[in-house]
C-alpha positions as CSV (number, residue, x, y, z in Angstrom):
1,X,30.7,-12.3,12.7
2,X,34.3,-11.1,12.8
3,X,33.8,-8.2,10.1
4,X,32.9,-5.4,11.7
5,X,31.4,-3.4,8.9
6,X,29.1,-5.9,8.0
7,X,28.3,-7.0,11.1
8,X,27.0,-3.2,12.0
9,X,25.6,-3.2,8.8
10,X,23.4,-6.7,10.1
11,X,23.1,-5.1,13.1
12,X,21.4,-1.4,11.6
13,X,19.2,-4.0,9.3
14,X,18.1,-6.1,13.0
15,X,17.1,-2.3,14.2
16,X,14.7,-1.5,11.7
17,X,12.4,-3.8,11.9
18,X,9.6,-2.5,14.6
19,X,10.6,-4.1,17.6
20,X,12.7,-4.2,20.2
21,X,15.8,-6.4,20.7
22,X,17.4,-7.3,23.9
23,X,21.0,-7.0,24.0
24,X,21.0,-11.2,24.6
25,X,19.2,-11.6,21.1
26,X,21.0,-9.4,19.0
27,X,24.5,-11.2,20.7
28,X,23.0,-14.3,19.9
29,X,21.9,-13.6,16.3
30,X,25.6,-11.4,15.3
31,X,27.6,-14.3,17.0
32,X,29.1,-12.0,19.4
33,X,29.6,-10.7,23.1
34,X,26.7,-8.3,24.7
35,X,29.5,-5.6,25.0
36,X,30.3,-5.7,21.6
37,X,26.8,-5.1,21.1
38,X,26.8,-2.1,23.0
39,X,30.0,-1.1,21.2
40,X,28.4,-1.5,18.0
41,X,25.3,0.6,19.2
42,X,27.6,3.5,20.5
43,X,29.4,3.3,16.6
44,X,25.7,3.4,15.3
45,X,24.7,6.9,17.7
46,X,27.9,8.7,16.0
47,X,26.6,8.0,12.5
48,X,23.7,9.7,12.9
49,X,21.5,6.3,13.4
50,X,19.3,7.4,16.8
51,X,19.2,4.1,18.8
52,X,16.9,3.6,21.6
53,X,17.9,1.6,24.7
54,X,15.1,0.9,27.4
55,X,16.6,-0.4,30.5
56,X,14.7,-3.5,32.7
57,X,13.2,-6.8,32.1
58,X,11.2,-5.7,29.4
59,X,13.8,-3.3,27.7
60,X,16.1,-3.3,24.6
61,X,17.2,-1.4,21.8
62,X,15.7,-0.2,18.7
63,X,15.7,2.7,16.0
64,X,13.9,5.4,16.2
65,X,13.4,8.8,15.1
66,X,15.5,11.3,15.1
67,X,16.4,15.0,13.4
68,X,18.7,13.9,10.6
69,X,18.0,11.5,7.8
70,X,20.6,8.9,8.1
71,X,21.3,6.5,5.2
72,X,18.7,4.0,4.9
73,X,19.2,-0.4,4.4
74,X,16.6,-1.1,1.8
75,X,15.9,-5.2,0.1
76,X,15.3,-5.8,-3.3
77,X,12.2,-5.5,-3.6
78,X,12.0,-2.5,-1.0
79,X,14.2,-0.4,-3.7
80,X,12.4,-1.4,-6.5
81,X,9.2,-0.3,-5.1
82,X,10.2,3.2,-4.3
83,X,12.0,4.2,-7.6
84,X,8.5,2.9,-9.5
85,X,6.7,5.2,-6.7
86,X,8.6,7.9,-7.7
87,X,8.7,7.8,-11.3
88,X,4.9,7.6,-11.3
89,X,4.5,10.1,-8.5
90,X,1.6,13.1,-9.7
91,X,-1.3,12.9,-7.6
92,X,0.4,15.8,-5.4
93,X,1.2,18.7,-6.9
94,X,4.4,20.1,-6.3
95,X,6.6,17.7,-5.6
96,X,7.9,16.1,-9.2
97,X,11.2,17.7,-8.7
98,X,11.7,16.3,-5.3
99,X,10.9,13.0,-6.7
100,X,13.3,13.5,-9.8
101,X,16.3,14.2,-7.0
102,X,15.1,11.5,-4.5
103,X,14.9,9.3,-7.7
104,X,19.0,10.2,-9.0
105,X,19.9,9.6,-5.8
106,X,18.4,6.3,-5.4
107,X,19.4,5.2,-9.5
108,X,23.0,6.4,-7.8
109,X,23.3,3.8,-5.3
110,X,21.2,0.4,-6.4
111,X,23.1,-2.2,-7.6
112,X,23.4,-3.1,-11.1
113,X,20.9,-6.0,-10.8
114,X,18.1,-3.7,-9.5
115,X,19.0,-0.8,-11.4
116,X,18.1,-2.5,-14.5
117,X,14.9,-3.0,-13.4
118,X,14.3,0.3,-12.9
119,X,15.6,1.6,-16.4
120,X,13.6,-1.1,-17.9
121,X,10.5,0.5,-16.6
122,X,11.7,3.6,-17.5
123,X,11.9,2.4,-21.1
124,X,8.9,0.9,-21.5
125,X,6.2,2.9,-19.9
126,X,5.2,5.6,-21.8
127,X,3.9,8.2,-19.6
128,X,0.4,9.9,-21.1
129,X,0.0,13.5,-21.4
130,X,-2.3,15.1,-19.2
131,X,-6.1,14.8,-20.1
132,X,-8.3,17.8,-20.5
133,X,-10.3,16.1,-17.7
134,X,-7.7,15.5,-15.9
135,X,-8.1,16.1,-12.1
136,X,-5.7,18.6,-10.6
137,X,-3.3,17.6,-7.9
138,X,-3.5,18.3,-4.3
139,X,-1.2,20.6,-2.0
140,X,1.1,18.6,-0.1
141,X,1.0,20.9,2.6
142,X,-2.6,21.1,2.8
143,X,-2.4,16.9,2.9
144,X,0.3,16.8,5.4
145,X,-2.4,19.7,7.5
146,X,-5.4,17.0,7.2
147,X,-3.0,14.1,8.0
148,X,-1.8,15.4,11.2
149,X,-5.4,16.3,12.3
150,X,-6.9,12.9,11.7
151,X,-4.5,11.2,13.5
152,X,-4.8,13.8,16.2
153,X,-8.2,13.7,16.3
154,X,-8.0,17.6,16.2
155,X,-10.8,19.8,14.1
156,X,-10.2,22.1,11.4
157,X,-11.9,25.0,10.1
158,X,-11.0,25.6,6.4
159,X,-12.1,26.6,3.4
160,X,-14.1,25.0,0.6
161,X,-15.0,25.7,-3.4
162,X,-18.0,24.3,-4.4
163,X,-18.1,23.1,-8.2
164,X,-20.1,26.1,-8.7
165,X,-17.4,27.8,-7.5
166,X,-19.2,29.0,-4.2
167,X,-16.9,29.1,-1.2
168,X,-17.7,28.8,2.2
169,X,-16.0,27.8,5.7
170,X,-16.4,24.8,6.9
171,X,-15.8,23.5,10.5
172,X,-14.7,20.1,10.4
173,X,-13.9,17.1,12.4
174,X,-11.4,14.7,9.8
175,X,-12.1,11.2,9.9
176,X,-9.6,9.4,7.0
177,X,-7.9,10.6,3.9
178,X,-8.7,8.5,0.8
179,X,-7.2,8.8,-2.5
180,X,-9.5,7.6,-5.6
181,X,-8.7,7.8,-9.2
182,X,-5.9,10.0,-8.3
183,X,-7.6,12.6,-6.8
184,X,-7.5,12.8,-2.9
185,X,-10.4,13.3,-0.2
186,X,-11.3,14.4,2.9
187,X,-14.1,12.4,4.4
188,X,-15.2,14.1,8.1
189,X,-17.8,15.3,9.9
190,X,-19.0,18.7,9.4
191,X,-19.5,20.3,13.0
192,X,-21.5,23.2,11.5
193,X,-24.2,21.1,9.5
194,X,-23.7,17.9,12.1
195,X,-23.8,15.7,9.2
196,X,-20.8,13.5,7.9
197,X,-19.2,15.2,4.3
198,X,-16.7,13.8,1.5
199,X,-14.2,17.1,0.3
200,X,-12.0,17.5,-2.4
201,X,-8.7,17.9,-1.0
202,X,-8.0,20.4,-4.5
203,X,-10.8,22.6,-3.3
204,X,-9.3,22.6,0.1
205,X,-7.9,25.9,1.5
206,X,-6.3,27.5,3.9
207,X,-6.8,24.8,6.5
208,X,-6.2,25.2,9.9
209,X,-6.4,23.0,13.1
210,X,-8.1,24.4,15.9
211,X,-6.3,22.6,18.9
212,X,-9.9,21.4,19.9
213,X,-9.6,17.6,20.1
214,X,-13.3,15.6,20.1
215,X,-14.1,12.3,21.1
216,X,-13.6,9.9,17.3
217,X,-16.6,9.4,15.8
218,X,-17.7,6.4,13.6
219,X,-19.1,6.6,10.0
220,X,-22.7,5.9,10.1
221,X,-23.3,2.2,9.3
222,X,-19.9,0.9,10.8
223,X,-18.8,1.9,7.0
224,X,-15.4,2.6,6.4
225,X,-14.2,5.5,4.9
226,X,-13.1,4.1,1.5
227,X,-16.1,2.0,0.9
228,X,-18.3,5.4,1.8
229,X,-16.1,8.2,0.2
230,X,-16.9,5.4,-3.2
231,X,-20.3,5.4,-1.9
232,X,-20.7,9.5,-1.9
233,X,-18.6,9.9,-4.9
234,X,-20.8,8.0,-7.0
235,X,-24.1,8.8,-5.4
236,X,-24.1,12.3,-4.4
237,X,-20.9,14.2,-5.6
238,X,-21.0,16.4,-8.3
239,X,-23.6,19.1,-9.9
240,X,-24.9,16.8,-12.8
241,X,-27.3,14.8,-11.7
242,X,-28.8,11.7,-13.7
243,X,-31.2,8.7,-13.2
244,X,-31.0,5.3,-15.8
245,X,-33.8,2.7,-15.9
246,X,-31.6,-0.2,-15.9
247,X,-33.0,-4.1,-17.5
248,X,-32.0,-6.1,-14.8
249,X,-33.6,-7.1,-11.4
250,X,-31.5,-4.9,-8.8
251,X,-29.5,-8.3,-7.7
252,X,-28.6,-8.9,-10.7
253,X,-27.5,-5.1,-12.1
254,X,-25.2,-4.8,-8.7
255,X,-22.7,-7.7,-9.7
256,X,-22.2,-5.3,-12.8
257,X,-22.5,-1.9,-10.9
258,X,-20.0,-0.9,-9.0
259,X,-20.2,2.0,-6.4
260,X,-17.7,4.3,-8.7
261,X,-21.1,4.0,-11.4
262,X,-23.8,5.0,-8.7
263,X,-26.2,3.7,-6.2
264,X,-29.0,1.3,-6.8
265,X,-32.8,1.7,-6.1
266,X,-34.5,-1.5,-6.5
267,X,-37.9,-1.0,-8.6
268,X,-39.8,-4.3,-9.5
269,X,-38.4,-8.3,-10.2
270,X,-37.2,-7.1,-13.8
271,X,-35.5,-3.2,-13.6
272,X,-34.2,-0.8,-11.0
273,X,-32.7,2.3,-11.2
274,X,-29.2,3.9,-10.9
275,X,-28.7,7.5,-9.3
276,X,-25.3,8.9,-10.2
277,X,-24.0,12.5,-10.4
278,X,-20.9,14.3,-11.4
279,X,-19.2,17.2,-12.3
280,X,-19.0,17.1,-16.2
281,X,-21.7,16.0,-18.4
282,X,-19.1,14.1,-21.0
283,X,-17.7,11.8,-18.1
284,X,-20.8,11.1,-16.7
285,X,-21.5,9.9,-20.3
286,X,-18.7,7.5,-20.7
287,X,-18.9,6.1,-17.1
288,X,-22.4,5.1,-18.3
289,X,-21.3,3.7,-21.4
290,X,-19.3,1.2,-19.5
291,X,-22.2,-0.5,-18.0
292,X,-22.1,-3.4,-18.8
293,X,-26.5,-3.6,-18.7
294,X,-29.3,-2.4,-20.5
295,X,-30.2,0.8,-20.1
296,X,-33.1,3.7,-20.2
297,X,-31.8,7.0,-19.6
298,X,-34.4,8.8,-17.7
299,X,-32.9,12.3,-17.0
300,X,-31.1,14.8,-17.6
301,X,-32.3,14.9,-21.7
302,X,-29.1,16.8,-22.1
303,X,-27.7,13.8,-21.3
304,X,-28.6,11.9,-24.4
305,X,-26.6,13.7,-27.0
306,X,-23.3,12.6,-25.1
307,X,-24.4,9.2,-25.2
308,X,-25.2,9.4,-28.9
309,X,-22.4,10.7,-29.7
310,X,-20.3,7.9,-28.3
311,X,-22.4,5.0,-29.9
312,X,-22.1,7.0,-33.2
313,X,-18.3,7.0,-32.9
314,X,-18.5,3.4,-32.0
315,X,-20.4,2.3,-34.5
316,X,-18.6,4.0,-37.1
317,X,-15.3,2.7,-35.5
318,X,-17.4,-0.9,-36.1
319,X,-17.7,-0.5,-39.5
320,X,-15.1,-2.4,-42.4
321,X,-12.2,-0.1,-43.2
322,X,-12.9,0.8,-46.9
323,X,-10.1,3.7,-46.9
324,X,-6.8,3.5,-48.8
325,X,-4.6,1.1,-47.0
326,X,-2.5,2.3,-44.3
327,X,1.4,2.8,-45.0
């Protein structure tokens, strides 16, 4: 490859990917000599571009960390991924003008091909205003705190508002984060009441890690910690409790329940019932009016005016338009 800026360009591109190279192989796949391979290298260190070289048998070259950001090789569909991430970026509060400028900058630089892309989806998605239900974001900080200390193994002591609004301090042990219906959780193990807990990163504060690594636990069942957070979420998160008699043998009901409606309990050949709990008594309403199975409600009796409200609006909805007709 006789040009030499895009043959460093093929060269930084080689780099990234997460492995080493030997100088041989790199030679081989530019069409060039090992030393101007290692010339090309040196070029790469000056531009900010930290390359790696392990020496022996086993060595080679590749990038790797380092304290600046240098300019990054993206593909197609590597681009295009990143500019949707950030236009739809809102699950973290706090950080929708960093997204805006990381955004310009990218638009900036694609090429006209892909930047079309991008401002088609920019045109055609309508963003919706927030929700009164809407959940609220999570810190950043306070997900980057969590972050390290699962992968560290470290425990944390923060803490924690209840729906109630009762705080305590929790002494924890963090397993995974998991991010569901864009709210974000914590699932660990709390040290204090030695039993395994699902928190709400928003209700998370003031975390910090203890430097007190212990040995990694696994989630009882061999579970992991989507599939359980789901599990918790539906079955016992939340202050509003509420039990259905569903019309179906328990077999049957679970290929139309889903662990976001509840948790199961199998009764007799022809019913079984359906424990679910959350924090508002209107959304537990509508997640229940999206079974898609007949249904009993057997507690809370509060419960019942929310449910009759939303057949009352559907049936009326049902009804032939008799109205003046629409401009």
């Amino acid at each position: 490859m006789r040009d030499p800026s895009g043959r460093l360009l093929r060269l930084l591109s080689l780099l990234q990917t997460p492995r080493d190279w030997t100088g041989a192989e790199l030679a081989d796949r530019l069409g060039v000599t090992g030393r101007t391979v290692r010339r090309d290298i040196d070029r790469l260190r000056t531009l900010g571009y930290p390359v790696r070289a392990v020496h022996g048998s086993t060595g080679g070259y590749r990038l790797t960390a380092g304290t600046a950001m240098p300019p990054l090789l993206l593909d197609d569909d590597e681009a295009t991924a990143i500019a949707i991430g950030l236009r739809t970026a809102g699950a973290v509060t706090g950080i929708e003008d960093a997204s805006q400028r990381a955004l310009a900058k990218l638009e900036q630089v694609l090429p006209k091909r892909l930047r079309h892309r991008v401002t088609a989806l920019a045109q055609a998605a309508v963003p919706l205003p927030p929700h009164a239900d809407a959940p609220p974001a999570a810190d950043p900080a306070v997900l980057a705190l969590l972050a390290a200390a699962c992968v560290a193994g470290e425990n944390v002591r923060f803490a924690y508002t209840a729906a109630d609004g009762t705080e305590t301090r929790r002494h924890a042990q963090p397993h995974r984060l998991v991010t569901a219906a864009r709210r974000w959780y914590l699932v660990a193990h709390d040290e204090d009441r030695a039993d395994w807990r699902t928190f709400r990163a928003d209700r998370i504060t003031g975390p910090q890690r203890t430097g007190v690594r212990a040995p990694a636990r696994a989630l009882p069942g061999g579970a992991d910690a989507t599939s359980w957070a789901m599990d918790t979420l539906a079955g016992g998160s939340g202050t509003i409790r509420a039990r259905l008699l569903l019309h179906a043998p328990a077999e049957e009901a679970a290929r139309h329940v889903t662990a976001w409606h509840g948790v199961l309990e199998p009764v007799d050949e022809r019913t079984c019932r359906l424990h679910t709990r959350s924090d508002s008594m209107r959304y537990l309403a509508r997640r229940i009016a999206l079974l898609d199975v007949d249904y009993t409600l057997l507690d809370p009796p509060e419960l019942a005016a929310h449910l009759t409200a939303i057949a009352d609006r559907a049936a009326r909805a049902a009804r032939p338009f008799t109205g003046p007709p629409p401009r």
